[in-house]
N, C-alpha and C positions, 0 to 999 in steps of 0.2 A: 067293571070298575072295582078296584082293590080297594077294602077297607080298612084304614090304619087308625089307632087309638093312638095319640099322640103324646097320653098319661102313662102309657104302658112300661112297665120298669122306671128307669129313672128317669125318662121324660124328659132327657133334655133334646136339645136342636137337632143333635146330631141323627134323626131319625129321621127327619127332616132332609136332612142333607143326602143321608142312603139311600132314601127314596127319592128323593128328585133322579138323582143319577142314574138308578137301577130304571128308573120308568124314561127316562129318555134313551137306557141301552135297550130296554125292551120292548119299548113304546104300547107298554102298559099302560093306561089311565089310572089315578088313583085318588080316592079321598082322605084325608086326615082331619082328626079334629080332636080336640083339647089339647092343642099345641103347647107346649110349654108348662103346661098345669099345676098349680102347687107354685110356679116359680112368685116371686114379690111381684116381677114387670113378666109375667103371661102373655105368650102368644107371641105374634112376630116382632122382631126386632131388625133396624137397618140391615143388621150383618145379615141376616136370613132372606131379605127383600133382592140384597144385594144375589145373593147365589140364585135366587128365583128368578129375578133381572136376568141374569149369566144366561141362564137356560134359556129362556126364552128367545133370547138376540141369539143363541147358538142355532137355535132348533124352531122357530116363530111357534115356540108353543104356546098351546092357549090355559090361561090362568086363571081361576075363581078365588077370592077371597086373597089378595096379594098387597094387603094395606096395611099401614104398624097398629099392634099390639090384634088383629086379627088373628082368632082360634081356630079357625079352618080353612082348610086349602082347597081346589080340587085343581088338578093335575093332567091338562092333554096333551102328551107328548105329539111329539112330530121328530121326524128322522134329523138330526145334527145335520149340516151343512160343514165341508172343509171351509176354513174361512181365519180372516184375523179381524177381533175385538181389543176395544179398550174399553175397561172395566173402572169407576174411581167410586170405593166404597162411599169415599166419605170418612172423617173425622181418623178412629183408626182399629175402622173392623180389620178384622184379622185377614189376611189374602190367603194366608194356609187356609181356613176353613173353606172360604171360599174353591179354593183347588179342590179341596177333599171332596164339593157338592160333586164336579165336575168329571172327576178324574175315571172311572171305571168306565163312563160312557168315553172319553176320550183317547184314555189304553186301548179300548176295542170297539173305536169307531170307524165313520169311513172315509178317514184321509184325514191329511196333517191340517194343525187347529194351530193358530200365531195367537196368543192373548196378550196382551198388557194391561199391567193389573198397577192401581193404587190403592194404598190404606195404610194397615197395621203390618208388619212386617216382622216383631219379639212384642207381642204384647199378651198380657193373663189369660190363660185357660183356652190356650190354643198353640201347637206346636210353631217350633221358629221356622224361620225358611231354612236355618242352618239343619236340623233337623230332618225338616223336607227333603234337603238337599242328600246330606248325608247317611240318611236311617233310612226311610222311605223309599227313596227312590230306587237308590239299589236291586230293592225287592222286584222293580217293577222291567228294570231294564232288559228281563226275556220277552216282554211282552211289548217294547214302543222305543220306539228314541226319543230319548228327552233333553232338551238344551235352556238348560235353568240359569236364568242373570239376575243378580240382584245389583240396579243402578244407586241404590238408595236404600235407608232404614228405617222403619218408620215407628218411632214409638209411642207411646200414649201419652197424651191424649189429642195431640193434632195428627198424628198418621201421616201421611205423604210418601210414604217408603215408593219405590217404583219396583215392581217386578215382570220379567218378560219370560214367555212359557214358549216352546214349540215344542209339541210331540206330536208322530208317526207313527202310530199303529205298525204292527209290522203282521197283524193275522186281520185283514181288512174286511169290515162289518158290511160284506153285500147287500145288495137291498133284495136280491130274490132270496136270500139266505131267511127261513124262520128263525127267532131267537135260540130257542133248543136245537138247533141244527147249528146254530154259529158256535154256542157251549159248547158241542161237541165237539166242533173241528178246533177249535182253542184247546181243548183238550187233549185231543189226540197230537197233535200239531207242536203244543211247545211242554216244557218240564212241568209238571207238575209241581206243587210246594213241597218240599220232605225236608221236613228241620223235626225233626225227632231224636236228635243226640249231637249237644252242642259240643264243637270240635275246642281246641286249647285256644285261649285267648292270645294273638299275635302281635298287639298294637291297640294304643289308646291314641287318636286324634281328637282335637278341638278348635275352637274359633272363641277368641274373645271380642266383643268388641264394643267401642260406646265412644258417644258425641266427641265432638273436639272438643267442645267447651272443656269435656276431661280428662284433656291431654296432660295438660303437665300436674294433675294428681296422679298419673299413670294407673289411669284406674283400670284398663285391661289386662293391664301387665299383671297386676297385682289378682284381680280375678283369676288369672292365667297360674301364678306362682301358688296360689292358695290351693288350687283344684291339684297341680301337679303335687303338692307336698303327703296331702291324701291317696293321690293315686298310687303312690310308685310301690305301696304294699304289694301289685298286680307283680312284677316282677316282670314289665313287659316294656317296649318303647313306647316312651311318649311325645308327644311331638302336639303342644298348643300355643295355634300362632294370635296378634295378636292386632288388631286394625283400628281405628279410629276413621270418624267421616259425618258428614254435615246432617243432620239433622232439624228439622224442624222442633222436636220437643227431644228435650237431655233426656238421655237413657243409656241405658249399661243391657247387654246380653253374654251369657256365655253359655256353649253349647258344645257338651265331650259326646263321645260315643268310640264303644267298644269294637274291636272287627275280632271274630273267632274264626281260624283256618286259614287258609288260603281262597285267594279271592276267587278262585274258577273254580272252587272245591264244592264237594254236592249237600253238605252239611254248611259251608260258610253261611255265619249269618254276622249280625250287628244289632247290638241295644245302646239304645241313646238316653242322656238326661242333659237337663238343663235348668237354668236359673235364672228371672231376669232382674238387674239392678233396682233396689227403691230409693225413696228418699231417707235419709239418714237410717242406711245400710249400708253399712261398710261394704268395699269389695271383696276384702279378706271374704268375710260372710258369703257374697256370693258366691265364691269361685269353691267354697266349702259346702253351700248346697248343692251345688251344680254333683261333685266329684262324689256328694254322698247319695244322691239320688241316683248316680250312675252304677254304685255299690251297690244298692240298694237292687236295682236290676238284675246285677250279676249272679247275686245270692238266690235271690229268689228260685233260680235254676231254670228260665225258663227261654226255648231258641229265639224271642223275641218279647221286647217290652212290652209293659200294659199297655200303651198306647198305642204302640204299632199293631195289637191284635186286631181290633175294631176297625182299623184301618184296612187291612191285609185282606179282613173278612171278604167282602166281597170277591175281591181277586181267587181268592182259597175256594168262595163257592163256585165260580166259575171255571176256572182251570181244576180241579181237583187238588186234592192232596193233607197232607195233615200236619201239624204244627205244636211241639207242644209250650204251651204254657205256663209262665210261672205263677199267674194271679188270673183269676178269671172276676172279671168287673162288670158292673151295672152295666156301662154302656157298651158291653161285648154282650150282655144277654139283649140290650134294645136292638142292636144291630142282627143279631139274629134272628130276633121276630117279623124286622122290618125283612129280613133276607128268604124268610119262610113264607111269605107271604106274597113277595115275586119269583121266586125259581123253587117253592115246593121245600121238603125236605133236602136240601141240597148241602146239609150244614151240619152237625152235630158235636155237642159236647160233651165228653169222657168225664164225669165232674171229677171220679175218684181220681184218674190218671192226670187230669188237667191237661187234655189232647184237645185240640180245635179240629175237624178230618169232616172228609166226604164218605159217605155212607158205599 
């Protein structure tokens, strides 16, 4: 049984999340407790039940401690089943996080997973689907086919967005296989990570988009024109389109992201930022944070965004490879203890160089 401290660094969910996933690819068992700690509302919350839910109906794992505002878990994995779920957080938990519990075990599981998911779709302190779609995934496509729809948007605080997931493993998680023996063949088997010298930036795309209700203030448009008027200092194409669609609660999202290189090239990569609309904030305003947060990336100099590191992690400890960084954050060090803790030293950080790599 693995023991996780759930105060550890910054404590938040997302430890939570790495270890659900890492112990359903490893079928590892594991404890955690002080969930959340320090936070005002401690311990489990819907969105976290919901990704424990997930696991569960994937894998009929058995669960200790899976009730709201509860400070410890314990964790008995059971091997995934190929299969399709439907998933309805509720209100408007985030479905990105939700994915993030999930996704490692189902890049390198065994066989293709259909999900249908409702909730939050652009809502605070959790990436959009645009993001998912466009930053994220990329990363992952030597490792799964992924066919990502978004029928719906769902923003705070009624949620409803609809999203549908299939991926396919393309290195299949056998069940005579040991886990250290599957790393291996994953290893050897596809690219390793190497973004250690970011190539010349080729192109900015983005996605505006928000309720009909604000259609005719053209408020994507204007999000859209705002980010573009910031960006073209890059001296590259830009290209942000710009959509409208029904929603349950009014909301505004916009979401740019950089491509460096050429797309089949062994250095390309992508950093993303994004904005979401509030109430009496202007568009202008978003479409200015959106474009300075994606600046903000650039500068920093690093082959991929803060967000995307903690994300990537796992994949990075499993395939190998090294990454470097432009900012090294709280929840890239949580993720790493939670990543130490199921696969060993499999992870390390260069602090002086700000390199993420396999030993």
């Amino acid at each position: 049984m693995i023991e996780l401290d759930g105060s550890f660094g910054e404590g938040g969910g997302q430890m939570l999340r790495t270890a659900l996933g890492l112990s359903l690819l490893s079928g590892k068992a594991f404890s955690m407790h002080s969930i959340r700690k320090g936070r005002a509302d401690a311990g489990l919350k819907n969105q976290h039940l919901a990704g424990i839910r997930l696991c569960k109906e994937l894998s009929d794992s058995v669960v200790e401690g899976d009730d709201l505002a509860s400070d410890k878990v314990v964790f008995y994995p059971r091997r995934i089943k190929p299969r399709t779920l439907s998933i309805d957080i509720g209100t408007a938990g985030s479905i990105t996080l939700l994915l993030q519990t999930v996704m490692p075990a189902l890049v390198f599981g065994p066989g293709k997973v259909r999900l249908k998911l409702s909730g939050g779709t652009d809502v605070p302190f959790s990436p959009t689907v645009d993001y998912m779609r466009n930053v994220l995934f990329p990363f992952l496509l030597k490792y799964a086919g992924i066919d990502f729809q978004v029928s719906r948007r769902g923003f705070y605080p009624a949620g409803a967005g609809k999203v549908e997931i299939i991926l396919k493993p393309k290195f299949i998680y056998d069940e005579q296989m040991s886990f250290e023996s599957y790393c291996s063949f994953v290893g050897e088997s596809a690219k390793k990570f190497s973004l250690t010298q970011r190539p010349k930036i080729t192109a900015i795309r983005g996605i505006s988009f928000a309720s009909k209700e604000l259609e005719s203030s053209e408020v994507a448009q204007r999000q859209a024109i705002s980010a573009k008027k910031i960006l073209v200092s890059l001296e590259c194409p830009i290209k942000i389109e710009s959509f409208y669609g029904d929603t349950s609660s009014i909301g505004s999202t916009i979401t740019l992201w950089a491509n460096f290189g050429e797309a089949d090239g062994e250095q390309s990569t992508v950093l993303g930022g994004n904005a979401l609309g509030e109430r009496n904030i202007r568009a202008e305003i978003v479409g200015k944070n959106a474009a300075e947060s994606l600046l903000s990336e650039i500068k920093n100099g690093g082959c991929v965004d803060l967000h995307m590191a903690d994300q990537l992690a796992p994949f990075i400890a499993i395939c190998g490879g090294s990454v470097q960084l432009g900012i090294i954050t709280p929840h890239l060090r949580s993720n790493c203890y939670v990543l130490e803790k199921f696969l060993g030293e499999k992870l390390k950080i260069d602090e002086e160089k700000k390199v993420l790599f396999t030993p």
